[in-house]
DRENMARRO-337710 format. One record per residue (C-alpha): residue number from 1; residue in three letters; x, y, z. Coordinates in Angstrom, 3 decimals. Layout:
DRENMARRO-337710
+-----+------+----------+----------+----------+
! pos ! code !        x !        y !        z !
+-----+------+----------+----------+----------+
! NUM !  ALA !        X !        Y !        Z !
...
+-----+------+----------+----------+----------+
END
This chain:
DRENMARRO-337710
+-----+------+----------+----------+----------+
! pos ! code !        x !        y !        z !
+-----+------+----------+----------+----------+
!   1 !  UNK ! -153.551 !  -27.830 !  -77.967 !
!   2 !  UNK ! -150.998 !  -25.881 !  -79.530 !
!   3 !  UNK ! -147.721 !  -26.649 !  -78.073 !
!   4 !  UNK ! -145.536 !  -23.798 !  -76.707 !
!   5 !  UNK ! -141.858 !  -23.286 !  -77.680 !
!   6 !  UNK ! -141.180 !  -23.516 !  -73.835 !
!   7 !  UNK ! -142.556 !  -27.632 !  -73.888 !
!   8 !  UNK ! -141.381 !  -28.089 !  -77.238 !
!   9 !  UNK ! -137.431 !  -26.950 !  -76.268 !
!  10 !  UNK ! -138.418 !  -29.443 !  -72.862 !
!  11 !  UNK ! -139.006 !  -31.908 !  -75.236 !
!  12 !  UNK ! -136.161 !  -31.527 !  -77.233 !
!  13 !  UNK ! -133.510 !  -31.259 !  -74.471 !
!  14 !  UNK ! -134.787 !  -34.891 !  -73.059 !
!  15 !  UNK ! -134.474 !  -36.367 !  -76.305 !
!  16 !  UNK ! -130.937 !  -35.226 !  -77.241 !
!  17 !  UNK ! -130.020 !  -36.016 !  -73.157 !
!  18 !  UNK ! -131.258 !  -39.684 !  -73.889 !
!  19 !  UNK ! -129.654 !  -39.506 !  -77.489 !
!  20 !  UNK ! -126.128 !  -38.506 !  -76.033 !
!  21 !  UNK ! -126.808 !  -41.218 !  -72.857 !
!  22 !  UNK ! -127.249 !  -44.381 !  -75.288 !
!  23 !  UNK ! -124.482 !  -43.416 !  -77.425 !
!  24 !  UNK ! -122.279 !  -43.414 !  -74.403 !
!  25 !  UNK ! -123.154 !  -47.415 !  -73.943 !
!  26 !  UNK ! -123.091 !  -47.850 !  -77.716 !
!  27 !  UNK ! -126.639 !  -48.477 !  -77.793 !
!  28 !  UNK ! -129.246 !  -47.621 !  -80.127 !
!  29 !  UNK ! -131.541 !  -44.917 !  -79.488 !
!  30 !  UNK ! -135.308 !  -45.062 !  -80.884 !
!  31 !  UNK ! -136.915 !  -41.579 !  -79.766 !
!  32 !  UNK ! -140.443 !  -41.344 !  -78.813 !
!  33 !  UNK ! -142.209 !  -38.261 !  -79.995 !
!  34 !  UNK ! -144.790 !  -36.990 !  -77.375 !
!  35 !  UNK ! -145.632 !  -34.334 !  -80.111 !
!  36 !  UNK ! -145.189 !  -34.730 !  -83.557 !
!  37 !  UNK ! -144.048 !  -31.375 !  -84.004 !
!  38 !  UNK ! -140.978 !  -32.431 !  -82.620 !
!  39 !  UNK ! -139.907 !  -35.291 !  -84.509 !
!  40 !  UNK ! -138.672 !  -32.279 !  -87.443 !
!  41 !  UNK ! -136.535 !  -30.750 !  -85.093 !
!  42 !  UNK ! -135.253 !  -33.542 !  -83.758 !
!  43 !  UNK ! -133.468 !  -35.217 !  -86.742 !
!  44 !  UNK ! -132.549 !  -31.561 !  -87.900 !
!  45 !  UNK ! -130.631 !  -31.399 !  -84.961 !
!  46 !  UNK ! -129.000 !  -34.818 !  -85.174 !
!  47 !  UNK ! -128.121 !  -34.350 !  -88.873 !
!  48 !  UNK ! -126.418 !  -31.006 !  -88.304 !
!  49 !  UNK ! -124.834 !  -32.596 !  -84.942 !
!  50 !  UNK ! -121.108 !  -32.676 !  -85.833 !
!  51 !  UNK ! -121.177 !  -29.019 !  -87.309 !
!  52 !  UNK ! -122.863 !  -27.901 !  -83.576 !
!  53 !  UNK ! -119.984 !  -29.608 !  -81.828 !
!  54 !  UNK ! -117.043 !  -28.126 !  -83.666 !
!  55 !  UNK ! -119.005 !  -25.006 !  -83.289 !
!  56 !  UNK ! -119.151 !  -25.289 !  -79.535 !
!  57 !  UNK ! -115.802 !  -27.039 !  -79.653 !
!  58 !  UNK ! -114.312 !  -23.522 !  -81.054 !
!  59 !  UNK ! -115.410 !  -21.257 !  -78.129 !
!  60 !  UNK ! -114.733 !  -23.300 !  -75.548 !
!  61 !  UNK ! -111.472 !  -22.519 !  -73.430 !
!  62 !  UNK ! -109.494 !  -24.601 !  -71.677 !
!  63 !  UNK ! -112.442 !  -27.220 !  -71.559 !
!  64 !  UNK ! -113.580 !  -29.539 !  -73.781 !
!  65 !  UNK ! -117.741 !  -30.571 !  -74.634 !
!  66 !  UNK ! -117.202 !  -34.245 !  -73.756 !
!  67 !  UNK ! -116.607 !  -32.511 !  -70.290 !
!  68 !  UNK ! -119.622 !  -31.532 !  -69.811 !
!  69 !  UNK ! -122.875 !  -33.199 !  -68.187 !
!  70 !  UNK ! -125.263 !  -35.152 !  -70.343 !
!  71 !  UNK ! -128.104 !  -32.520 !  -69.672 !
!  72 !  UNK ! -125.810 !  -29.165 !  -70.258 !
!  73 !  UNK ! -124.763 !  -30.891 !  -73.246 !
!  74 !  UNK ! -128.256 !  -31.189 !  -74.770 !
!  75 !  UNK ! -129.241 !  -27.584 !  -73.664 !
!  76 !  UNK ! -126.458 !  -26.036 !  -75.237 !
!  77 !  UNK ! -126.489 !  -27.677 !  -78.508 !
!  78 !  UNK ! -130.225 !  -26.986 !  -78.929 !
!  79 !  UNK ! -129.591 !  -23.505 !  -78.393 !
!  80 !  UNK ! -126.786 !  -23.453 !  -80.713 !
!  81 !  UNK ! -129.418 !  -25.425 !  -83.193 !
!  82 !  UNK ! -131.781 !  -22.627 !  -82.537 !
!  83 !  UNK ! -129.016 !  -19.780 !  -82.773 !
!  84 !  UNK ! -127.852 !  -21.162 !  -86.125 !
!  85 !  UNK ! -130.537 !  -22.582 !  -87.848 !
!  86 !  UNK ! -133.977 !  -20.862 !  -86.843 !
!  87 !  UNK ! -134.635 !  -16.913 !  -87.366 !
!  88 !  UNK ! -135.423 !  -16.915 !  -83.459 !
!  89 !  UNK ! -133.977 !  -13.559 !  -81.862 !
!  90 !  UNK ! -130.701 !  -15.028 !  -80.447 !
!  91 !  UNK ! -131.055 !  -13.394 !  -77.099 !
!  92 !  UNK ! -134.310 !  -15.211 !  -76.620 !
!  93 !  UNK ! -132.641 !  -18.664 !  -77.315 !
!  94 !  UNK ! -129.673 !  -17.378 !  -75.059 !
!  95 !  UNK ! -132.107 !  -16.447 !  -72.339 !
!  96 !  UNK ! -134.274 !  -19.912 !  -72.694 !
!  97 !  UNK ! -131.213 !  -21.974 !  -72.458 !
!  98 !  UNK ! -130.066 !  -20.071 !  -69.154 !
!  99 !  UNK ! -133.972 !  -20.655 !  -67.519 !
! 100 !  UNK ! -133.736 !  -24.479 !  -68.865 !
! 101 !  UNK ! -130.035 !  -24.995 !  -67.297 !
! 102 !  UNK ! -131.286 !  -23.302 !  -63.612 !
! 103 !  UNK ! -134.403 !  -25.693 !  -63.589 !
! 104 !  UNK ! -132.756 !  -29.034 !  -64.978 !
! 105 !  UNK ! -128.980 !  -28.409 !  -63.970 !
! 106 !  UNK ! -127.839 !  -25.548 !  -61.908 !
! 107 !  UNK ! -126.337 !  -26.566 !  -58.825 !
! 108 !  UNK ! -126.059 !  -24.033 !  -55.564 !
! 109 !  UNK ! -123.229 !  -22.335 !  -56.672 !
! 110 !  UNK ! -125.053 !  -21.399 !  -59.874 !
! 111 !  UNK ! -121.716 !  -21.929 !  -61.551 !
! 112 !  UNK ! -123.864 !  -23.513 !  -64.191 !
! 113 !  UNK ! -126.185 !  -21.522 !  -65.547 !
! 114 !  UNK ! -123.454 !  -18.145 !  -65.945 !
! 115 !  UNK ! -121.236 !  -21.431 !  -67.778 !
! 116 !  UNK ! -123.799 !  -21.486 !  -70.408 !
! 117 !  UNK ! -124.709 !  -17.792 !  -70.841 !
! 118 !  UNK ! -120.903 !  -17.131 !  -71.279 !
! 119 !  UNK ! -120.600 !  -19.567 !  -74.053 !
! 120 !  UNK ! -123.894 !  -19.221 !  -75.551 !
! 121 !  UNK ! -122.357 !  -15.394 !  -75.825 !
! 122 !  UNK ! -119.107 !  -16.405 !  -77.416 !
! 123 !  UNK ! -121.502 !  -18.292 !  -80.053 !
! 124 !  UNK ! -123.408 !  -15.412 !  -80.306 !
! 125 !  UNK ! -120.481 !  -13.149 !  -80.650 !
! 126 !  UNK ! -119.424 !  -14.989 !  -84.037 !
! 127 !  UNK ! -123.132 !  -13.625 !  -85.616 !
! 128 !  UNK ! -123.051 !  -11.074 !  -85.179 !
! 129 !  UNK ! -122.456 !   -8.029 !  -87.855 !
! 130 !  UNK ! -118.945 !   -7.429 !  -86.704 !
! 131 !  UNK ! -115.885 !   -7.973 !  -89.284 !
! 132 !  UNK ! -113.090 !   -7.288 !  -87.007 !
! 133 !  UNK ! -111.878 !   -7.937 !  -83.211 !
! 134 !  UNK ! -109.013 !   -5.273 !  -82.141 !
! 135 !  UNK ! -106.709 !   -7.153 !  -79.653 !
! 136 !  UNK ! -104.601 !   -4.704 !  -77.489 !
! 137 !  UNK ! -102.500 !   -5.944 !  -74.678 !
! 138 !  UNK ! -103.300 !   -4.517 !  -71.396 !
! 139 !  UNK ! -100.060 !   -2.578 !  -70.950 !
! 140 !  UNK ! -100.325 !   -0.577 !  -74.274 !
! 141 !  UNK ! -101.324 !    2.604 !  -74.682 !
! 142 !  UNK ! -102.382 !    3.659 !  -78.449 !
! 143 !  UNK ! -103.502 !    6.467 !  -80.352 !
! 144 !  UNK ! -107.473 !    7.117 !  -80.541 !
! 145 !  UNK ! -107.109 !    7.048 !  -84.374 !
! 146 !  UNK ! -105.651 !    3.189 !  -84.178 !
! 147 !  UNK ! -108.513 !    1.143 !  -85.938 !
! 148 !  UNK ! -109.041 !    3.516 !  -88.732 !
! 149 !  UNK ! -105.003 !    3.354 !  -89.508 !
! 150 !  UNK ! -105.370 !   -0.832 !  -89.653 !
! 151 !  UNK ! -108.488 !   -0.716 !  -91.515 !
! 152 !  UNK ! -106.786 !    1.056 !  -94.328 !
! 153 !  UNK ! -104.811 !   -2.163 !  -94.682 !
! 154 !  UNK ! -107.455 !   -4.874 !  -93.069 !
! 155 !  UNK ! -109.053 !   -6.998 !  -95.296 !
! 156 !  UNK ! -111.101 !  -10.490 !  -94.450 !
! 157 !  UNK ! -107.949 !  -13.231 !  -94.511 !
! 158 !  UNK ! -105.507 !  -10.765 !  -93.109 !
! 159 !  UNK ! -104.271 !   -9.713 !  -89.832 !
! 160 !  UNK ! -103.201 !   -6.066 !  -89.487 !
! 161 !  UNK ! -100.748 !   -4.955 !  -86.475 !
! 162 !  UNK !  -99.223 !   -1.798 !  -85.685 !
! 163 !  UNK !  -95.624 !   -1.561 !  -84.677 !
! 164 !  UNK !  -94.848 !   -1.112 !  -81.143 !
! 165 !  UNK !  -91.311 !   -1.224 !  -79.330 !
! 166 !  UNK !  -90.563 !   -3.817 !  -76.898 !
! 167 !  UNK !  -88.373 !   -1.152 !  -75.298 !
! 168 !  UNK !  -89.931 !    0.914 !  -72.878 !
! 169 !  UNK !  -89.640 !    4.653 !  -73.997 !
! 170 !  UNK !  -88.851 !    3.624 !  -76.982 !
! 171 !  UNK !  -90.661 !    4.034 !  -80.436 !
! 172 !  UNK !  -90.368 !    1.853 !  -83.600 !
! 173 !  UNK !  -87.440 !    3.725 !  -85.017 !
! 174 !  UNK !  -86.522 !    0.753 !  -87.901 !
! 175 !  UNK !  -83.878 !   -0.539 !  -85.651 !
! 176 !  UNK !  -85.742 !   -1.088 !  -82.237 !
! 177 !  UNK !  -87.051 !   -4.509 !  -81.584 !
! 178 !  UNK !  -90.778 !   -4.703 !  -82.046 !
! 179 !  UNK !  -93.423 !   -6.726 !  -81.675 !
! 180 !  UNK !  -92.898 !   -8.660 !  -84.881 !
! 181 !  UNK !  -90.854 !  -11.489 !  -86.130 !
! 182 !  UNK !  -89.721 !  -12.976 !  -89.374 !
! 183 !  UNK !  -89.281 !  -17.184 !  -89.425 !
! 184 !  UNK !  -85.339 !  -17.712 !  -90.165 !
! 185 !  UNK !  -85.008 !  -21.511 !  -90.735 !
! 186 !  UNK !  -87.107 !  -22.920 !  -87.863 !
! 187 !  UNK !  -86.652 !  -19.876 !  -85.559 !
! 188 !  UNK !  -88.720 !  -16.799 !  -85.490 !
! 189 !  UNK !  -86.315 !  -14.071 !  -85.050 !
! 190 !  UNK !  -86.834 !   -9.736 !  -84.650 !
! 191 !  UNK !  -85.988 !   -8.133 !  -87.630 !
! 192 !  UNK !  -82.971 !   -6.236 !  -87.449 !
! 193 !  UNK !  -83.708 !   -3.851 !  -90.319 !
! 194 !  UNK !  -87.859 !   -2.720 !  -90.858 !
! 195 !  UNK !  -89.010 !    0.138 !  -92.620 !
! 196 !  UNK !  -91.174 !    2.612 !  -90.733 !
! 197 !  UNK !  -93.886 !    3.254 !  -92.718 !
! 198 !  UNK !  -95.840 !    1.814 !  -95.127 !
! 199 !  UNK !  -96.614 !   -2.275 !  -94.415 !
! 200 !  UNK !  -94.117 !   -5.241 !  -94.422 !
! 201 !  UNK !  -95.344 !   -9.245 !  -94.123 !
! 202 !  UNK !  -94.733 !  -10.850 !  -91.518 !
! 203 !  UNK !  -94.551 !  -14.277 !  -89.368 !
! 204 !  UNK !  -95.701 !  -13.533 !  -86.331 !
! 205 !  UNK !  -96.915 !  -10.293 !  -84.171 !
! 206 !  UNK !  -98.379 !   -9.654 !  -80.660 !
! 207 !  UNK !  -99.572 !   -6.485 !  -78.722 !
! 208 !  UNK ! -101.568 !   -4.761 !  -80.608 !
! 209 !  UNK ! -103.565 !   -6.682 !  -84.111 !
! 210 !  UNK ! -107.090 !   -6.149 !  -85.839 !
! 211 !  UNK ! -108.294 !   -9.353 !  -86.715 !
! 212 !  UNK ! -111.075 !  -10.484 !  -89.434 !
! 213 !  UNK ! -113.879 !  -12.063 !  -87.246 !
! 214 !  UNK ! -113.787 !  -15.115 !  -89.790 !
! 215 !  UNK ! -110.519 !  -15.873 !  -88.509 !
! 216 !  UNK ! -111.784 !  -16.725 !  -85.518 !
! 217 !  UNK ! -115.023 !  -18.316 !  -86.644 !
! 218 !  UNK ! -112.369 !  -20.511 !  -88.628 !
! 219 !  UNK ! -110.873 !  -21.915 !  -84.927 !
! 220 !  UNK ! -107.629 !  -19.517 !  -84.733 !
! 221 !  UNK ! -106.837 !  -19.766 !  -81.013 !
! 222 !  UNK ! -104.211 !  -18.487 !  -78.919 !
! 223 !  UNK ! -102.367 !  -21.327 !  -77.217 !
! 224 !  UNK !  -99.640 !  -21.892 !  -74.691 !
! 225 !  UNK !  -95.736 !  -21.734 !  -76.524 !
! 226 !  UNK !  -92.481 !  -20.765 !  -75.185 !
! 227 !  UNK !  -92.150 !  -17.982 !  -77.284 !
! 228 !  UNK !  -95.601 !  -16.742 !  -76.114 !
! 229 !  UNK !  -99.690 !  -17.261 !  -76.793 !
! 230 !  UNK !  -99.280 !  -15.191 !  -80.361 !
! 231 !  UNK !  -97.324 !  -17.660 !  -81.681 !
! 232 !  UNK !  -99.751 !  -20.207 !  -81.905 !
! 233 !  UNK ! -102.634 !  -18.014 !  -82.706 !
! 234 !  UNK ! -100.407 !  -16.188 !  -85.844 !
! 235 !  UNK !  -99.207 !  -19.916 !  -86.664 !
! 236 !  UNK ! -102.858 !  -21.330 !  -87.201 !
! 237 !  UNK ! -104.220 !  -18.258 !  -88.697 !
+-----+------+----------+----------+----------+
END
């Protein structure tokens, strides 16, 4: 009998539940196949293991994978297997992980299941055929023509902002301080001086930034500073 993808994902989510369970006691773990159409999977899976984690790792916020349950564990990174490594539509794998974590998992606040969709669509998010995220904070206002200005400049390693005062009712008159610094020993410090037009290098911006998608696919992550989340994220890209 032909097995369906439904009992073969079944099969796979036990075995990488029991893998991750012995390896918590440091014991070995010997799978037993119930179908042998499984046993390819299985050790595709485990050999690509570490490069599922980081990817899960990466798009995960303020939480971390050991957090989660043994079972939610093995769901996700088969779906991530799947998402990376098969030519299975993305949203199907997405949508079987999502049935698989309501039957073996979800508890009665269904906090669970909408867990996993969320981060199965950050994964997703990362393959899809986008080269650029545009980050605007939420009390900016900017012109409809914004992207196409950055993109004149964007390119994949580099992250484009436009200049926007820090004063309200203000504009970015060369003098005003805007939302970018230059490092000055080990302090990042507003530029008193900045031309306004053309493009100038810079150590660290905020407000409004197009960023190359394989920055982010590369782990830059905002993070909490003093001198605010962009440092951290401009820092590590």
């Amino acid at each position: 009998m032909t097995l369906t993808r439904r009992a073969l994902r079944i099969e796979l989510m036990t075995l990488l539940y029991q893998y991750d369970l012995y390896k918590s006691e440091n014991i070995a773990f010997i799978p037993n196949f119930e179908h042998e159409e499984v046993e390819g999977f299985y050790f595709q899976i485990i050999d690509e293991l570490s490069v599922i984690d980081e990817l899960i790792e990466k798009n995960l916020f303020d939480y971390k994978l050991a957090r989660l349950a043994y079972v939610d564990r093995a769901i996700i990174r088969l779906a991530v297997y799947e998402m990376v490594k098969t030519d299975t539509a993305k949203e199907v794998v997405i949508d079987e992980a999502v049935n698989l974590t309501k039957i073996y998992s979800n508890l009665d606040d269904e906090k669970q299941h909408k867990f996993t969709n969320k981060l199965l669509d950050n994964i997703l998010s990362f393959y899809n055929d986008y080269e650029y995220v545009l980050f605007i904070d939420s009390d900016i206002v900017v012109p409809s023509n914004i992207i196409d200005e950055l993109l004149k400049y964007a390119d994949n390693k580099t992250i484009v902002a436009a200049a926007i005062s820090n004063i309200p009712n203000r504009t970015a008159d060369g003098t005003t301080p805007c939302n970018f610094m230059k490092l000055n020993g080990n302090r990042m410090e507003h530029m008193v001086k900045y031309p306004t037009s053309g493009v100038i290098e810079v150590d660290l911006t905020g407000a409004v930034y197009l960023v190359p998608m394989q920055c982010l696919k590369d782990g830059v992550r905002y993070d909490a500073n003093q001198q605010g989340e962009d440092n951290p994220f401009c820092d590590s890209a």
